[in-house]
C-alpha angles and dihedrals in degrees: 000000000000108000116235092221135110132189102272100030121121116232143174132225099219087200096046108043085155090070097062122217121305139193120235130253103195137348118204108164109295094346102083118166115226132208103203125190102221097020106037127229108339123181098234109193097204089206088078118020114031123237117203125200104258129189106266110254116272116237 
């Protein structure tokens, strides 16, 4: 599966809401790397774990 995803974009981690939206890093077909507020960059393979758009964080 192609990831949606391109660097810059804001996403969720539905399984994971603790973790606060993050912007990704890369995106090269499943395997997309994730900045995320409260976990830090994380390697998400979208084959197995769905990411969702999300609204960037206010300052």
């Amino acid at each position: 599966m192609l990831a949606p995803f391109v660097p810059g974009d804001w996403v969720e981690n539905p399984q994971q809401p603790d973790w606060g939206p993050g912007q990704v890093q890369s995106a090269i077909g499943a395997r997309v790397t994730v900045n995320f507020l409260h976990a830090g960059k994380r390697l998400i393979n979208t084959d197995q774990a769905m990411l969702r758009p999300a609204k960037p964080p206010e300052d």
